[in-house]
N, C-alpha and C positions, 0 to 999 in steps of 0.2 A: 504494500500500500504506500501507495507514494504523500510526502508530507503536504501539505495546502500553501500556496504561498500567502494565499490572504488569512489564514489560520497565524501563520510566523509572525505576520508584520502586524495584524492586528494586534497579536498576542504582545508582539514587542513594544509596540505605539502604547496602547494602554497599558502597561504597566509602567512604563515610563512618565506620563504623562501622568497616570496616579500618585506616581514618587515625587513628581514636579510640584502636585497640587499640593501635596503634605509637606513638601520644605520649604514650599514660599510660605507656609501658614507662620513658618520660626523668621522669616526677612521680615515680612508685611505686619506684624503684629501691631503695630500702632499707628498705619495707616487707617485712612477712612476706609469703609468697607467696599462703595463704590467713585473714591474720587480717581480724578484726572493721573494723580501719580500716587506712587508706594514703594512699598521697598524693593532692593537689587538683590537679584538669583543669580550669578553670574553676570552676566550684562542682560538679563531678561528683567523685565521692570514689571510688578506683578504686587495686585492688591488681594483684599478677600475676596471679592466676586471673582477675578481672573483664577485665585487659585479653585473655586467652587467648582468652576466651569472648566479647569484641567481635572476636577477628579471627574467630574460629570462625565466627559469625551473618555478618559482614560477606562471608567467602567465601561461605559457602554461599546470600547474596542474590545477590552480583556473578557467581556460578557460574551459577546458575539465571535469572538476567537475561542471560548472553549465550547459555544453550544454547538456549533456546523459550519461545514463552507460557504454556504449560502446565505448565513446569516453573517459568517465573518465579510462574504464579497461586499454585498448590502453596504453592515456597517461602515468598511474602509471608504466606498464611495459612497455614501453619503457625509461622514467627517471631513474625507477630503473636498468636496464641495464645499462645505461650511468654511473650511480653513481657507479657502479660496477665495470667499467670498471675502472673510473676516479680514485675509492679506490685502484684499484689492481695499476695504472699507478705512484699514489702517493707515491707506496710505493719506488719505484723508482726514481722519481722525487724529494720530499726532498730531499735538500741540492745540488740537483746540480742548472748548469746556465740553465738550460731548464723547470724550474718551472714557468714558466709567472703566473701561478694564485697564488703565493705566499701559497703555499699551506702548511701547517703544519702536525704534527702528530697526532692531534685534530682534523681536517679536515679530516685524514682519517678515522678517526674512526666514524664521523660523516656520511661519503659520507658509507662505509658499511652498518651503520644502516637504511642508508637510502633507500638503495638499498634493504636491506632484509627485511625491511616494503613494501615497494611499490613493490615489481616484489612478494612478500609473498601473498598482498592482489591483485594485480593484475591478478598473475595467478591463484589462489584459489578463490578468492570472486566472487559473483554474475555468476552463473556456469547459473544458470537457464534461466538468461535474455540471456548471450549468443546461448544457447540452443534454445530460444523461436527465438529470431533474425535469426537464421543459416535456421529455417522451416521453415519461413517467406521469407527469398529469392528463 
């Protein structure tokens, strides 16, 4: 049986992203919960809502990477859409009052890469089990 790739990368994106939301909680600690900026993760700028919304994504990868492929392909393409969208939004968003996730220019460059892993292996990986699933209903 061969391994899934969107099983691996889900699996790996979510629990990373889990890990992220639970360190920024020890930066951001006396940030606002949603202002404009907060505390430094590395060069990742991250308040309480931002880390909410890494454990949020990170479950819901690591969820759908250990139930099926089908729920892992889903998940990575739809995150990576969001993170898509969230990179394109950011680039907008820095610097102004409308930034509640205190978002940086690290942060966008993070949310792209992230987007074009996930929606990359998403819509490309594991074609077959899709395939095998669609003949089966």
């Amino acid at each position: 049986m061969r391994q899934s790739a969107n099983r691996l990368i889900g699996g790996i994106f979510g629990a990373v992203y889990l890990l992220v939301g639970i360190a920024g909680f020890f930066v951001s600690s006396g940030s606002d919960f949603a202002g404009t900026s907060g505390g430094t993760l590395i060069i990742f700028e991250v308040n309480p809502l931002h880390n909410i919304v890494h454990l949020l994504i990170g479950a819901v990868l690591l969820g759908a990477a250990t139930s099926s492929v089908t729920a892992a392909k889903a998940a990575n393409t739809s995150v990576g859409a969001v993170y898509l969208l969230v990179g394109l939004l950011g680039l907008f968003l820095v610097g102004s009052s409308a930034n509640i996730l205190a978002l940086n220019g690290a942060d966008n460059v993070l949310h792209f890469a992230s987007a074009v892993l996930l929606l990359g292996v998403g819509l490309a990986a594991d074609k077959s089990t899709a395939t095998t699933a669609a003949r089966r209903a």
